[in-house]
N, C-alpha and C positions, 0 to 999 in steps of 0.2 A: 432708610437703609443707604450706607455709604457705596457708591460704585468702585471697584477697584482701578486706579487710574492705570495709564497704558504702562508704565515703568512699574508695577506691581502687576500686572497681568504677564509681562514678558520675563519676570523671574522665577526661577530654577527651584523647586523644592527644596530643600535641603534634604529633608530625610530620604525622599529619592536617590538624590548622589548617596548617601550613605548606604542604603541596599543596592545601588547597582556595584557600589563599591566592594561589598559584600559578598556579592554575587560571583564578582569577577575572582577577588581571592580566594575565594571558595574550591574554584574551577581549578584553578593555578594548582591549588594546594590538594585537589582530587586527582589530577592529570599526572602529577609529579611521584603519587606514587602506587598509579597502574605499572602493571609492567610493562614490558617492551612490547611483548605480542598481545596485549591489551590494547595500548595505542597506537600500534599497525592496525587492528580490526577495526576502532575507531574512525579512524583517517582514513584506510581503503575502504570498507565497507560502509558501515553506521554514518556516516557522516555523508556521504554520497545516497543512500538509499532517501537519507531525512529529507535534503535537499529534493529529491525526486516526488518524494510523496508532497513535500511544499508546495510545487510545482504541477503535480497534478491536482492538490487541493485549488489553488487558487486560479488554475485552468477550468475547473467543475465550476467556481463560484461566477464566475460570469458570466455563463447562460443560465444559473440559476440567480439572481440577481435580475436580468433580463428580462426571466418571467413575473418573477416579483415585482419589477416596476410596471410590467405591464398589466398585470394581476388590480396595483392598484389604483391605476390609472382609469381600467373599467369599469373599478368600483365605483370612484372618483365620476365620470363618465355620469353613471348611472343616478347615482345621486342628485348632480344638476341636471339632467335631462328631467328628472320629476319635479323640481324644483320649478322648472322653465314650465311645465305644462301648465301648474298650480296657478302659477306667480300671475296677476292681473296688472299689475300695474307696469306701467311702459318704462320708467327709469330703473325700477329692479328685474326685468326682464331683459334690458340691455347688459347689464353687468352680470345677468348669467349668460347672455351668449359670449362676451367676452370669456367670462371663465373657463366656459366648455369647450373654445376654438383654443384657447393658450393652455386647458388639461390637456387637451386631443393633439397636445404639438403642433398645431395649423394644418392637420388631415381630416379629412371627412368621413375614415372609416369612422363607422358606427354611431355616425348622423344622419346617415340619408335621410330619413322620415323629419327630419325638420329643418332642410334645409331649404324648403320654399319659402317657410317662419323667418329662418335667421336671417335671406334674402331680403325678405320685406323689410323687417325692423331697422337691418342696419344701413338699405338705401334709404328707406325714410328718414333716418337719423343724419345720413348724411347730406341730406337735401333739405330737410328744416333746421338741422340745429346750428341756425345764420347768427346766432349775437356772436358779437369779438370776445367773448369767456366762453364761447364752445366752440373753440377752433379746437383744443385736445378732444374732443368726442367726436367731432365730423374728423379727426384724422384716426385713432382710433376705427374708426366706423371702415374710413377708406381700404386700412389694412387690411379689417379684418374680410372684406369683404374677397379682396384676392383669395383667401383659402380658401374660398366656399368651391372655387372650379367653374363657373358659372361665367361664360365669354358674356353674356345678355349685358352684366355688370360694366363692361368696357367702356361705352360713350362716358358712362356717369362719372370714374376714375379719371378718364383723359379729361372731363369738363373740371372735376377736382386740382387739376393740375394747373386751374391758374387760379386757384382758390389765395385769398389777400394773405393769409398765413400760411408760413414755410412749414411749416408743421403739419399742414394737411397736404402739401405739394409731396414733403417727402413722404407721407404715408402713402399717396397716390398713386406717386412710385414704386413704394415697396407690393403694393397691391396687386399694381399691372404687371409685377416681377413675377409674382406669385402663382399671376395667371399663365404667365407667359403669352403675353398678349402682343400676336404678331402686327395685329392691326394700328397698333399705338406709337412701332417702332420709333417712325419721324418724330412725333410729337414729345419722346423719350428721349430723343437726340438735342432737338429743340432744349430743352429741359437741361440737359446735360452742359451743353454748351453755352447758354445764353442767363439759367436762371443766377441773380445774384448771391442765392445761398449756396454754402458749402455744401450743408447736409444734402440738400435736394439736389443739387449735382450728383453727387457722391451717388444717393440711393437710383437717380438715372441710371448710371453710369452700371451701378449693380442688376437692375432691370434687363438692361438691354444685353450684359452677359446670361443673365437667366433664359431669354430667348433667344440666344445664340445657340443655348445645348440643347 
């Protein structure tokens, strides 16, 4: 099956143009012969009223929309939490606690009962998975562990933070941000100012605004 290349995907229908074209004469040629006190009630009235109910439509659809995302989110939710209970094996039970902390937006409503579980898994994950090809899972691990809420988690992130990979420095960062971990402050400055990476500057730098507010 041939893929449509980018200068075929960003052309214009034709037959499109043709009915809006259509469309538009149509209107012209409807409008031209209302009457006069036709197209006063149009224009003061009808036209203003539509506008309004547009407006109140598309005011209603946002909190409905709202509950619908969050509608599916719990279903969503629900689904990997039985998943997580099942699941025995330690490397697909880590990628359902990722999935369930990146469904849940990085909040804990409607986790508590296995948040001593996620705790475990993912300090352990971030304190054995030492080869140089799991430095994206021990940062990973690092992040994810800031949404859980849990200060206990602090020593471990701040020792993260001078992990050999930038990649888990900055997730360590973005973890302690998460916590808002007052205790880490210096060591986040430290960080901010001193580490050679961008990234990991950068996510300091966003940390230590996070426990500013």
């Amino acid at each position: 099956m041939t893929m449509p290349t980018r200068h075929e995907e960003g052309q214009v229908n034709p037959v499109w143009l043709v009915v809006l074209l259509g469309l538009a004469i149509t209107g012209v040629w409807i409008w031209k012969r209302l009457s006069v006190e036709a197209q006063n009630y149009i224009a003061d009235q009808a036209v203003p009223m539509t506008i309004i109910g547009l407006m109140c439509v598309l005011l209603l659809s946002i909190p409905i929309r709202i509950l619908l995302r969050r509608r599916m989110r719990s279903q969503e939710r629900t689904r990997l939490l039985t998943l997580f209970h099942r699941e025995t094996a330690q490397e697909k039970r880590l990628d359902l606690v990722f999935a369930l902390l990146e469904n849940n937006e990085y909040q804990i409503d409607g986790l508590e009962s296995v948040i001593p579980a996620l705790k475990e898994l993912l300090a352990t994950t971030l304190q054995r998975a030492l080869g140089d090809k799991q430095h994206r899972i021990r940062g990973m691990a690092a992040s994810h562990l800031g949404a859980l809420q849990d200060l206990s988690v602090v020593p471990l992130l701040v020792k993260a933070l001078d992990d050999d990979h930038a990649y888990v420095r900055s997730c360590a960062a973005l973890g302690l941000g998460r916590l808002r971990a007052t205790e880490a402050r210096e060591r986040l400055k430290t960080a901010m100012e001193h580490d050679w990476d961008q990234t990991v500057r950068s996510r300091a730098r966003e940390a230590l605004e996070q426990i500013r507010t």
